[in-house]
KETORFI-910449 format. One line per 5 residues: number of its first residue (from 1); for each residue x, y, z of N, C-alpha, C. Coordinates in nm, 3 decimals. Layout:
BEGIN
NUM = X:Y:Z:X:Y:Z:X:Y:Z | ...
***
This chain:
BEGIN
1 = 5.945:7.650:12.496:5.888:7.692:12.624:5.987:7.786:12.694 | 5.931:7.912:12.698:5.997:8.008:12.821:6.033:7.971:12.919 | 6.165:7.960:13.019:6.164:7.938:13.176:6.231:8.057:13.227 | 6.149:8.081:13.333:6.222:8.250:13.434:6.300:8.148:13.508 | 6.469:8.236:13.506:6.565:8.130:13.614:6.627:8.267:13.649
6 = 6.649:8.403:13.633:6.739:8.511:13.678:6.611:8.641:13.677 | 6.618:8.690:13.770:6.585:8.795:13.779:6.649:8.941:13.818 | 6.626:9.055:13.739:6.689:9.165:13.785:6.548:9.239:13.888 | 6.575:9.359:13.983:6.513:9.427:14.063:6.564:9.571:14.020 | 6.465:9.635:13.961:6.523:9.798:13.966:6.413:9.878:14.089
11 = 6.516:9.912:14.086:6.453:10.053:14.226:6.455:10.177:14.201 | 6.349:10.261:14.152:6.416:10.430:14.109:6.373:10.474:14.252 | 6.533:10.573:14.344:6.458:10.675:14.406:6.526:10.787:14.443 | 6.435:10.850:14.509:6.478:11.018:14.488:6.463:11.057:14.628 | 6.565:11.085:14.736:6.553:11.153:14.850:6.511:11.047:14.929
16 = 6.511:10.892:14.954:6.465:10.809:15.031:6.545:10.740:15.107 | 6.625:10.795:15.146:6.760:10.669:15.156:6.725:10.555:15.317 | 6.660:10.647:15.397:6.586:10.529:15.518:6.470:10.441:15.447 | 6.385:10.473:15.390:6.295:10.399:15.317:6.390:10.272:15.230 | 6.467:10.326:15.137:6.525:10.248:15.079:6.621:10.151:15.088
21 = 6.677:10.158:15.229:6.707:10.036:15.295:6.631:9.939:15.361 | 6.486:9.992:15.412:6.418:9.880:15.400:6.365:9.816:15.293 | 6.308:9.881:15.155:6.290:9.804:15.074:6.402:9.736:15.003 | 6.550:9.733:15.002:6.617:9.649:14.966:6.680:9.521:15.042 | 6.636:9.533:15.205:6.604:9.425:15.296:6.530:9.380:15.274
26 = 6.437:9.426:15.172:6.327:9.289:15.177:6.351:9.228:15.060 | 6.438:9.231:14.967:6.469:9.188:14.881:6.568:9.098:14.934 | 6.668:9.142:14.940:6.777:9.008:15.027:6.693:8.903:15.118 | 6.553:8.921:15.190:6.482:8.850:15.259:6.380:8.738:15.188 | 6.431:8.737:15.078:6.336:8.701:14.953:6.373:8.509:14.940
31 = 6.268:8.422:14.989:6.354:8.283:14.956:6.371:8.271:14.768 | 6.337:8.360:14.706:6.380:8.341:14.523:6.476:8.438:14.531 | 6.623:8.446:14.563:6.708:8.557:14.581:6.728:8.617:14.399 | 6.701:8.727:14.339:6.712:8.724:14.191:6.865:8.786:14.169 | 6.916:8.797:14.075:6.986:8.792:13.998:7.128:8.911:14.034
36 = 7.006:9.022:14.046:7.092:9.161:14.065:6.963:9.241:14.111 | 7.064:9.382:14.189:6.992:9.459:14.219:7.026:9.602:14.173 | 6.918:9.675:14.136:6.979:9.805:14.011:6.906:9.912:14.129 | 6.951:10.001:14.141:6.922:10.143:14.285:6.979:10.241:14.140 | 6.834:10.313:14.073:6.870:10.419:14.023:6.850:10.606:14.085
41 = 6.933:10.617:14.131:6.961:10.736:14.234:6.888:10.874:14.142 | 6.773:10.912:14.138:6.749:11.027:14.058:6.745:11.141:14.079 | 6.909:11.176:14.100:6.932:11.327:14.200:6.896:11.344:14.328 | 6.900:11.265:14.392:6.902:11.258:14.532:7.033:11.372:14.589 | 6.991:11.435:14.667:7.081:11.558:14.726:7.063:11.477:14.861
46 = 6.999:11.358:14.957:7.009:11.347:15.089:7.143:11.230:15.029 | 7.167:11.125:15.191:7.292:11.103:15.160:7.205:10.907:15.099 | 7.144:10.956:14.993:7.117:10.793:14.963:7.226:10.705:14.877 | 7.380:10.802:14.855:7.427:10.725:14.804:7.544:10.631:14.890 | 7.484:10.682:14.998:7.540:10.572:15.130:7.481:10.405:15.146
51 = 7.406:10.454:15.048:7.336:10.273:15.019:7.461:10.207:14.965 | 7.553:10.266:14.924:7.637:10.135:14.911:7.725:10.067:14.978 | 7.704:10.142:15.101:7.808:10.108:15.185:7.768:10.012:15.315 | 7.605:10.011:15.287:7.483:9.923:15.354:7.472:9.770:15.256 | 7.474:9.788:15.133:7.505:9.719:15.054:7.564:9.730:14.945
56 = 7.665:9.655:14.979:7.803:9.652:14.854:7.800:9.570:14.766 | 7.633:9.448:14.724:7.648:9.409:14.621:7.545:9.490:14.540 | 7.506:9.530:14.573:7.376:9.636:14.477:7.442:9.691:14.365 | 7.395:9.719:14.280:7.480:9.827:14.146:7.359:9.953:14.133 | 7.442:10.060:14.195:7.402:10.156:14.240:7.463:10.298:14.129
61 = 7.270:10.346:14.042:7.328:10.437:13.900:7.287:10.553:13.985 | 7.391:10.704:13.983:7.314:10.807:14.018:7.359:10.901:13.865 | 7.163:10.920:13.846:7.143:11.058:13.747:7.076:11.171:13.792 | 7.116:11.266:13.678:7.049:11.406:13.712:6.935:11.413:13.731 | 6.847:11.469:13.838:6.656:11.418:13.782:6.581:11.425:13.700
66 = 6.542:11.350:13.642:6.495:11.370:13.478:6.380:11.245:13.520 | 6.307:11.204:13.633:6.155:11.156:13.702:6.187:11.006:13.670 | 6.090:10.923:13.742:6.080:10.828:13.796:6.082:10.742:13.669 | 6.021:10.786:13.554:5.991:10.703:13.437:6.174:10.696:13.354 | 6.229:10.780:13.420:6.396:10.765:13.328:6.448:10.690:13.447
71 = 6.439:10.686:13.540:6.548:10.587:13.637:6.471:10.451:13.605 | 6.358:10.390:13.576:6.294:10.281:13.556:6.376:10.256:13.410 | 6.359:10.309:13.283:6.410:10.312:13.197:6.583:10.263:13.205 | 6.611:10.349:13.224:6.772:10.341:13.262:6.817:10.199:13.279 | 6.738:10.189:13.438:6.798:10.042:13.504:6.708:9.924:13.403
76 = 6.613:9.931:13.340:6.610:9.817:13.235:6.694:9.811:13.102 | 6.770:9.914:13.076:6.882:9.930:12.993:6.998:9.839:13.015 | 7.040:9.865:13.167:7.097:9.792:13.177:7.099:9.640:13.257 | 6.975:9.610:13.284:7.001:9.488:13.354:7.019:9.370:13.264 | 7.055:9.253:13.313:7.133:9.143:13.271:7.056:9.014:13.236
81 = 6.911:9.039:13.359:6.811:8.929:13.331:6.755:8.972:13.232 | 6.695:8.851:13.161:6.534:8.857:13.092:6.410:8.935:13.105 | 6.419:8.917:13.281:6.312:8.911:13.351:6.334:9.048:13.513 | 6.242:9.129:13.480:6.250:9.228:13.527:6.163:9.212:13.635 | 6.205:9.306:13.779:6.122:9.314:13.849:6.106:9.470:13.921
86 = 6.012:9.529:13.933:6.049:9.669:14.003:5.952:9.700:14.144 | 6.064:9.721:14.236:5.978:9.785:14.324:6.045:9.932:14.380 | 5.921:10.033:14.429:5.942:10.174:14.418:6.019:10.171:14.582 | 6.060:10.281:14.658:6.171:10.283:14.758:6.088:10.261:14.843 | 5.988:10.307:14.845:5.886:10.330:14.992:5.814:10.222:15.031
91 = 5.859:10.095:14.921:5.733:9.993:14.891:5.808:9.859:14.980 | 5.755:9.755:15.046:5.841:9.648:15.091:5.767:9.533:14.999 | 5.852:9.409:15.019:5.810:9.255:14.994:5.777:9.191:15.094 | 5.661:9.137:15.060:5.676:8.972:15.175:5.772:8.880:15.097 | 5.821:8.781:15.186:5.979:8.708:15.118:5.954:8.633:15.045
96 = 5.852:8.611:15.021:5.771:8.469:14.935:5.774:8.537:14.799 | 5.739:8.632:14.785:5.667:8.749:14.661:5.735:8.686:14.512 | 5.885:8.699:14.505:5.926:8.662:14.397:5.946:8.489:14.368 | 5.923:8.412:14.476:5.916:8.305:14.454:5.783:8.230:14.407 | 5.674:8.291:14.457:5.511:8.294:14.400:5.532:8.326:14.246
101 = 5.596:8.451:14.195:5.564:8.474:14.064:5.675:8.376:13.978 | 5.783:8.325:14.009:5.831:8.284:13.940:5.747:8.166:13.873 | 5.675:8.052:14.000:5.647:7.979:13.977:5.522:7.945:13.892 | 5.512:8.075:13.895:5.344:8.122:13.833:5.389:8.126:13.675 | 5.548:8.165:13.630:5.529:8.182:13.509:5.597:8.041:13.466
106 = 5.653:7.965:13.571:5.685:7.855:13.536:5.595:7.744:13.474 | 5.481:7.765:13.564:5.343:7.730:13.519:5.269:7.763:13.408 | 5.308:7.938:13.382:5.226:8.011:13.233:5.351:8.042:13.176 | 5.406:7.985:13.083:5.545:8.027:12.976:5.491:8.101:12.912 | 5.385:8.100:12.834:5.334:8.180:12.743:5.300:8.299:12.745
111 = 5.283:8.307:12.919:5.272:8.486:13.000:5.388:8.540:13.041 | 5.414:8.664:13.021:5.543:8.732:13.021:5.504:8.833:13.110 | 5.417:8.848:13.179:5.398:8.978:13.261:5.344:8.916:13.376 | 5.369:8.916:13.519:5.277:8.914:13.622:5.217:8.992:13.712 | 5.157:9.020:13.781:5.159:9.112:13.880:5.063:9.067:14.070
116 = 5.074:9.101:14.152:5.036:9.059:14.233:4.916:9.141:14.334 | 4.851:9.090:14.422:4.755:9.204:14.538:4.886:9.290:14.646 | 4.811:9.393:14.720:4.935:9.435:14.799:4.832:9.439:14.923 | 4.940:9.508:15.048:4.839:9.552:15.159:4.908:9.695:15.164 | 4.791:9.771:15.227:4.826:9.936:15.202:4.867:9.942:15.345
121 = 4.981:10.005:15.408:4.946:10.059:15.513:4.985:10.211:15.567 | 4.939:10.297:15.613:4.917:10.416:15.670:4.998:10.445:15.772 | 5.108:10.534:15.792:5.173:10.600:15.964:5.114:10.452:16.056 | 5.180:10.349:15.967:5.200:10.231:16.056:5.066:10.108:16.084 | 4.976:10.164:16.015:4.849:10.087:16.054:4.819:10.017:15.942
126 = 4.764:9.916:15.897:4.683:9.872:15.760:4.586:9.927:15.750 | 4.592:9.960:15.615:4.416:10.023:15.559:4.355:9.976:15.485 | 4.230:9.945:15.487:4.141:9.854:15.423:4.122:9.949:15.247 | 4.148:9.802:15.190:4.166:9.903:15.095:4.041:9.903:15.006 | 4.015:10.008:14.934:3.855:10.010:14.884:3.819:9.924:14.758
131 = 3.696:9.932:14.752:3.662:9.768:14.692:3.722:9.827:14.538 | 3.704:9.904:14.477:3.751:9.963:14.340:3.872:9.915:14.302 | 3.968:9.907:14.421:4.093:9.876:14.388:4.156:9.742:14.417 | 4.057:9.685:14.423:4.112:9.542:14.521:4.080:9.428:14.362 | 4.214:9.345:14.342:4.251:9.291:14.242:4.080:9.173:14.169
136 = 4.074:9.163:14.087:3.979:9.024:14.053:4.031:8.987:13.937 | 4.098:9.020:13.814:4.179:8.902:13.736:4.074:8.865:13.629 | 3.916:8.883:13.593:3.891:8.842:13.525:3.881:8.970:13.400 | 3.879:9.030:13.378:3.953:9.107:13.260:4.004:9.233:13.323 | 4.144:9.183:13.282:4.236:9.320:13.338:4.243:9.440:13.274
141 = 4.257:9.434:13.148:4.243:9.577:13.078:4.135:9.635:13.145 | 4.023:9.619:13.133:3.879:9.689:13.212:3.923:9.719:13.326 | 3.982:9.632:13.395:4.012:9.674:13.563:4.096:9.773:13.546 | 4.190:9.771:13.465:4.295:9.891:13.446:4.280:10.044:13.371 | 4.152:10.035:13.336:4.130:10.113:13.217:4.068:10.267:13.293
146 = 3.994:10.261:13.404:3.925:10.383:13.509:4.091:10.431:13.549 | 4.156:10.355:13.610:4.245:10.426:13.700:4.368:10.288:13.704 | 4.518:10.283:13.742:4.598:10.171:13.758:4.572:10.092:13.880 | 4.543:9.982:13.867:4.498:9.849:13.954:4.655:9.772:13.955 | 4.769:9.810:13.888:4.895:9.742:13.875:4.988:9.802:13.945
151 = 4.989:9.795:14.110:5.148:9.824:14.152:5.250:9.843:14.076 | 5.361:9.897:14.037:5.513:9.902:14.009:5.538:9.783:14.067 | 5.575:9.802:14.196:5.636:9.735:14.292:5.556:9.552:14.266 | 5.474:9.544:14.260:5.428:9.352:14.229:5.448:9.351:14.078 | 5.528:9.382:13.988:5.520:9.372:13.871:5.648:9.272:13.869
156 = 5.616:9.183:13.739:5.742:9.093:13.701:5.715:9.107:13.560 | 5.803:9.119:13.492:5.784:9.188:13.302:5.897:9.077:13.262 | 5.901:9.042:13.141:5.992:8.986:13.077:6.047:9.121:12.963 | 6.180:9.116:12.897:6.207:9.221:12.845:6.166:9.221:12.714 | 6.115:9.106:12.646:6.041:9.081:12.553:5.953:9.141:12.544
161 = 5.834:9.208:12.630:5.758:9.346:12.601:5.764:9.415:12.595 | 5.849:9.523:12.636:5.930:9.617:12.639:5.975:9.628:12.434 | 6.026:9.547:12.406:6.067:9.584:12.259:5.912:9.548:12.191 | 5.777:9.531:12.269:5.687:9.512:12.207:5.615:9.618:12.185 | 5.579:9.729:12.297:5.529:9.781:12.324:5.585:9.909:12.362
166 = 5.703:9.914:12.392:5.831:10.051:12.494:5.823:10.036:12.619 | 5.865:10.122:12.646:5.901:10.136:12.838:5.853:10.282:12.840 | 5.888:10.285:12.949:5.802:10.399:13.011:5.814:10.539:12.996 | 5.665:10.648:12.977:5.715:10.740:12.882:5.750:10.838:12.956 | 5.824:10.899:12.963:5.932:10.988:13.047:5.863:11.130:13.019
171 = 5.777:11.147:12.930:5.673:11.291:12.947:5.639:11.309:13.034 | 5.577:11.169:13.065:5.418:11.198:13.175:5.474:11.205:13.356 | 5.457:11.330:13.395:5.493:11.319:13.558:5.464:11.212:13.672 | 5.327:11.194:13.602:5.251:11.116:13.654:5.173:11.034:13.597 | 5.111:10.925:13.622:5.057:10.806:13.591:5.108:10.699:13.453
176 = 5.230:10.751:13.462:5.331:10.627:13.387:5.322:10.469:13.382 | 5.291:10.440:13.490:5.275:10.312:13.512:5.119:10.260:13.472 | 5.008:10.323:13.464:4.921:10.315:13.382:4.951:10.337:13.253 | 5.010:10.444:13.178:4.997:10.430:13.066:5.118:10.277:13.004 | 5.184:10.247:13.096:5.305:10.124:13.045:5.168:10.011:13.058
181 = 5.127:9.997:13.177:5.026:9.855:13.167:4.936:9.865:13.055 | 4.916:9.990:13.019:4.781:9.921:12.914:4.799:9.932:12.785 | 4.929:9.933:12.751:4.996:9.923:12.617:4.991:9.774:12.626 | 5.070:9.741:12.755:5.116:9.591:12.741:4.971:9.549:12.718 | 4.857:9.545:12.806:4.736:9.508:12.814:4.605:9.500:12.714
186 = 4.684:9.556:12.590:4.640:9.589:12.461:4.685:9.444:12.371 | 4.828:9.430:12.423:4.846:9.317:12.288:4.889:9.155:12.403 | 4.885:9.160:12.478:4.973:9.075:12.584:4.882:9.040:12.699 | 4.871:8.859:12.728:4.834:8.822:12.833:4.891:8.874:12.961 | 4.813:8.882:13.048:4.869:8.916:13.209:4.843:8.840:13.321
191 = 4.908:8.803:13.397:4.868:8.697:13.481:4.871:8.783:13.625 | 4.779:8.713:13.698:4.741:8.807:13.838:4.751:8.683:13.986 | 4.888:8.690:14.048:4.872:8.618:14.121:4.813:8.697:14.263 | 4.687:8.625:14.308:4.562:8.718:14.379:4.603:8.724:14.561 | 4.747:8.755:14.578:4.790:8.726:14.758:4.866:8.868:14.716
196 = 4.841:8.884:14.863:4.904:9.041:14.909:5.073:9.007:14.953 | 5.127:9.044:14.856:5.256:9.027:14.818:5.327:9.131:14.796 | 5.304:9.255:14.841:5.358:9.338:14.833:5.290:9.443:14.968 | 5.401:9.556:15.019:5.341:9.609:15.150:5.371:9.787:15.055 | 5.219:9.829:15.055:5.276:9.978:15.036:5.279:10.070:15.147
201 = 5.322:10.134:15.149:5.369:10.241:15.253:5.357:10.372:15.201 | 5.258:10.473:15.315:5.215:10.606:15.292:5.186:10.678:15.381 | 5.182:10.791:15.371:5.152:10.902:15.474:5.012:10.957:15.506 | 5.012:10.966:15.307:4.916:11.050:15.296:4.808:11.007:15.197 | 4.708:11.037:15.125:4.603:10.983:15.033:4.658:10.985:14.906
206 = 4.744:11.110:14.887:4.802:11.159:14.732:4.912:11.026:14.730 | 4.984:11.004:14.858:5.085:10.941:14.800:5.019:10.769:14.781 | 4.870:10.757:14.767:4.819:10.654:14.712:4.784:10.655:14.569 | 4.771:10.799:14.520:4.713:10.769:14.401:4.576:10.841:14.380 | 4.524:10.898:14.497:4.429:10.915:14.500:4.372:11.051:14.441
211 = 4.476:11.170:14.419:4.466:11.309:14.386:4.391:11.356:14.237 | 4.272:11.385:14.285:4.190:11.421:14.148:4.269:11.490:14.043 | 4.385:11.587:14.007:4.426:11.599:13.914:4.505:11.486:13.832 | 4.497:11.348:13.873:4.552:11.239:13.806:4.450:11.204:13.669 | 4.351:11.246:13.685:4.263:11.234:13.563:4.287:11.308:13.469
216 = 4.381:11.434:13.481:4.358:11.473:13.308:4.519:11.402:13.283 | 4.589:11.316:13.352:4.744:11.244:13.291:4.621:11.101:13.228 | 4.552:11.040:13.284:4.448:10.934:13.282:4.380:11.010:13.137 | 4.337:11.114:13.088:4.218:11.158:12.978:4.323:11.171:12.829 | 4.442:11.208:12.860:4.547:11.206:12.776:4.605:11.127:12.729
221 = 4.623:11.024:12.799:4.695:10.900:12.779:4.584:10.830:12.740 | 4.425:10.797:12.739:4.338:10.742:12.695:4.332:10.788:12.513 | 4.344:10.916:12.510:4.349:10.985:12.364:4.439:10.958:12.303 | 4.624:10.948:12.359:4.680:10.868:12.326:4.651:10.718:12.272 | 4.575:10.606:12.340:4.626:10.516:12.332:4.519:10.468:12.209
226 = 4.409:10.572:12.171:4.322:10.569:12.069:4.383:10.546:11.963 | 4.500:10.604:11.933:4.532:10.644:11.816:4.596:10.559:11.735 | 4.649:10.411:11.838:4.706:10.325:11.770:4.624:10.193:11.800 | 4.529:10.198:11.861:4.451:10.060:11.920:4.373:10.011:11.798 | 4.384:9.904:11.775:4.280:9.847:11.648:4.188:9.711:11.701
231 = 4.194:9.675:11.792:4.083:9.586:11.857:3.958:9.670:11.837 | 3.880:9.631:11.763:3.700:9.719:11.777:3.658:9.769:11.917 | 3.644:9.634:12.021:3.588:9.634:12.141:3.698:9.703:12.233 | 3.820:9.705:12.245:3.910:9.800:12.318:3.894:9.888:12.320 | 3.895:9.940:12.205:3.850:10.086:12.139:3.736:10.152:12.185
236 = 3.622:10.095:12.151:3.481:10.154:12.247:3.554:10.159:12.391 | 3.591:10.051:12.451:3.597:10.034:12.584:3.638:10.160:12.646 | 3.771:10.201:12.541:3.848:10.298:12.583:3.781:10.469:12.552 | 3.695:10.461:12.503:3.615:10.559:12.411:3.515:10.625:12.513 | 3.440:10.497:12.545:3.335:10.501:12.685:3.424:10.556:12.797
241 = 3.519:10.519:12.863:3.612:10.546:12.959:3.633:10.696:12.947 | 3.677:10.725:12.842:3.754:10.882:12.813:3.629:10.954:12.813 | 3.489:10.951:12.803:3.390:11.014:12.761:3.320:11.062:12.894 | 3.384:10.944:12.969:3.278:10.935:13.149:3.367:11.051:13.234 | 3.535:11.033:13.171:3.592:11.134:13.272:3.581:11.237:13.226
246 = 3.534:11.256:13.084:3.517:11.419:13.005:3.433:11.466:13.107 | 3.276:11.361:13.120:3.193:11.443:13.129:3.197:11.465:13.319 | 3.292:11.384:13.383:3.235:11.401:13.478:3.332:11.520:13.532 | 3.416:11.583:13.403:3.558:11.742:13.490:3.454:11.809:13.382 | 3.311:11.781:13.318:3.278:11.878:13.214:3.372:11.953:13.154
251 = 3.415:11.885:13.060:3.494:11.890:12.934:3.402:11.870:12.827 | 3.455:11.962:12.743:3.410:11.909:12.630:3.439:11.838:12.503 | 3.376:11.775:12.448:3.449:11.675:12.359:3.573:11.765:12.244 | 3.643:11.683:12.215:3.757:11.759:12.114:3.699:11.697:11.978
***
């Protein structure tokens, strides 16, 4: 039987350094305090490497920018736990967050991945968030398969998937974190603990996710993930999916 007892926290960010002292207050605010905290600096030119002087136990990496998917990478290179946790700079915790999932896998040994609901909020307000995106747990690949339903930031991974599946692919500019969940979501249970456990923070619609050119990183990575999937029914699933966004940017089939 698996038991989560240490957790690492990686943080990739780039130019955030007020943001990123609140999301690493909410980590110290956490009653499951984890293990270590990894701040991968990805060319930040403002002064975010004054985070260490805000906090001096953090282990704080600065690289050249080479995007969000190599500072995630990086800091799971080197962390110390098993058991990974990531949240992005802009993103906060409620204090409970990592103590909910621990116990959740204490409960499921056999699940190595968790993830949680969030609340969105806007230049300070909460926003109701639309029904498309709002968590239900009864088959996640499907939920994940239109567009990512999996925060960064509510994710808890064991590093045991990671050598199952890889980490994150440092091509893609964008929608990385979809194409990492549905590798895992291909061979690997996922567990969905269903409380808003995470606070995102935004300005704007794009910085939700919402920007119609995210579909041809989404039509690519579907063609990708064809190529190695051998479940029958995944396969259609994923087939149907790639066919709806062809037709709805009228594309034509390859």
């Amino acid at each position: 039987m698996r038991q989560i007892d240490t957790i690492t926290v990686i943080i990739p960010t780039y130019n955030r350094y007020t943001l990123l002292k609140r999301a690493i207050s909410s980590i110290y605010a956490q009653t499951y305090p984890p293990k270590e905290i990894i701040v991968v600096d990805d060319g930040s030119i403002d002064n975010t490497q004054q985070i260490t002087e805000d906090f001096p136990d953090i282990i704080y990496i600065y690289q050249e920018n080479k995007g969000v998917s190599s500072a995630r990478n990086v800091g799971i290179k080197v962390a110390k736990s098993e058991w990974i946790a990531f949240l992005d700079s802009d993103d906060e915790w409620d204090e409970k967050k990592l103590e909910k999932q621990v116990n959740f896998h204490k409960s499921n040994p056999d699940i190595l991945m968790s993830y949680t609901a969030e609340q969105w909020v806007r230049n300070g307000k909460i926003v109701k968030i639309p029904k498309k995106y709002r968590k239900i747990g009864k088959d996640i690949f499907l939920e994940n398969l239109s567009y990512c339903n999996i925060a960064p930031s509510s994710v808890v991974v064991h590093k045991k998937l990671f050598e199952s599946v890889g980490t994150f692919d440092e091509s893609l500019r964008v929608c990385e974190d979809y194409d990492l969940w549905l590798r895992v979501l291909l061979k690997h249970k996922v567990g969905l603990i269903n409380k808003k456990l995470i606070i995102k923070h935004a300005g704007d619609d794009e910085q939700l996710g919402f920007a119609k050119d995210l579909d041809k990183y989404r039509m690519y990575i579907l063609e990708k993930l064809l190529k190695f999937v051998e479940e029958k029914e995944k396969k259609e699933q994923i087939k149907k999916e790639l066919e709806a966004k062809m037709n709805y940017h009228k594309i034509s089939a390859l």
